[in-house]
C-alpha positions in Angstrom: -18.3 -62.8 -85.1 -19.5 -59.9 -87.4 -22.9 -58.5 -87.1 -25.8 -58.4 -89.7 -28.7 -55.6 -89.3 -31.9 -56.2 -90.2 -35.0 -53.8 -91.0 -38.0 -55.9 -89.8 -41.7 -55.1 -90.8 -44.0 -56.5 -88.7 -47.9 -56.4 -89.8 -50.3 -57.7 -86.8 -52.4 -59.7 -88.5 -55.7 -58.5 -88.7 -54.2 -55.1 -88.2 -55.1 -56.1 -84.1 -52.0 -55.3 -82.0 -53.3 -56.8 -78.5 -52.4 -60.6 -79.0 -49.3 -59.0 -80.2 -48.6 -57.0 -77.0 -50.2 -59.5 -74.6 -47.7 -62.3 -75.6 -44.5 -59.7 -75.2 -46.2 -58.8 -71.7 -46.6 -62.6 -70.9 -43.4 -64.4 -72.2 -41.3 -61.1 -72.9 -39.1 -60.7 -76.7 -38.3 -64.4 -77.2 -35.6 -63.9 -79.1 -32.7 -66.8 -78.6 -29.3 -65.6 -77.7 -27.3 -63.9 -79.8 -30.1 -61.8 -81.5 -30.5 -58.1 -80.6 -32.4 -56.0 -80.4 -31.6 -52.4 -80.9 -35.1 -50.3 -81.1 -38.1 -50.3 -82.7 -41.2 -47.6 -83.7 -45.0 -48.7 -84.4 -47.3 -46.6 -86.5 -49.7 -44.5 -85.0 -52.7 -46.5 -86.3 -50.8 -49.8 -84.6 -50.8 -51.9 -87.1 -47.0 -52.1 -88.1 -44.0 -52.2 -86.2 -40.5 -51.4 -87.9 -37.8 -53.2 -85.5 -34.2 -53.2 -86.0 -32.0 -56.0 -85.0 -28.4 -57.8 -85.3 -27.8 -61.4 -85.7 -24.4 -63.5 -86.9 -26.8 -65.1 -88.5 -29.9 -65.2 -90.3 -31.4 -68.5 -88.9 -31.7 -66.5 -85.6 -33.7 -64.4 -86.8 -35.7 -67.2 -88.3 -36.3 -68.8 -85.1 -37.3 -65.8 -83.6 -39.7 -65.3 -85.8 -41.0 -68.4 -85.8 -42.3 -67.6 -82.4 -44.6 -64.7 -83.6 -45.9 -66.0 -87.0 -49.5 -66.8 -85.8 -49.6 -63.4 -84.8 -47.5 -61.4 -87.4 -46.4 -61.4 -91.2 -42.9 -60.2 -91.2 -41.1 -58.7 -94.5 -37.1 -58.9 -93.8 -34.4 -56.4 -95.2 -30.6 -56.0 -94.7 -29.6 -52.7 -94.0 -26.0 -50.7 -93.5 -25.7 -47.8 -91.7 -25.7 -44.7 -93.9 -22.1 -44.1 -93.3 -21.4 -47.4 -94.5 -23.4 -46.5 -97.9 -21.0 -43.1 -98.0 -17.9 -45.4 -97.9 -19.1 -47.8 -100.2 -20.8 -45.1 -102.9 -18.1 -43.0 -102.4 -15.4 -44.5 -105.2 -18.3 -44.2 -107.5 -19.1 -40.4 -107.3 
């Protein structure tokens, strides 16, 4: 089943990243099968957290999130690799 990659930003509510990092040390990613995870960075000040991630589908993402809401608002993009946008610009240059 083909992939889909996702940009995810993560903003701790409250800009307070402990409940955050306390849950993942307690009860780990919570993600269901099927979603991976491929890597993630968090801003210096930790208040944001940029996560990338493949799903078939968008719903598993959704549930996923669903388990982190209380603690963080989460903005969703699509993304392709930058070669894909070469192959897919490319006919119009």
């Amino acid at each position: 089943m083909p992939q889909t990659t996702y940009m995810i930003i993560e903003r701790f509510r409250d800009g307070d990243a402990v409940p955050v990092y306390r849950r993942f040390r307690e009860r780990g990613r919570m993600a269901p099968e099927g979603l991976t995870y491929l890597s993630s960075w968090v801003t210096d000040d930790m208040t944001r957290c940029y996560q990338i991630m493949e799903a078939p589908d968008r719903a598993m993402l959704e549930e996923w999130m669903a388990n982190w809401r209380d603690l963080v608002e989460f903005e969703v993009q699509e993304v392709i690799s930058s070669r894909e946008a070469v192959e897919r610009i490319g006919p119009k240059l």
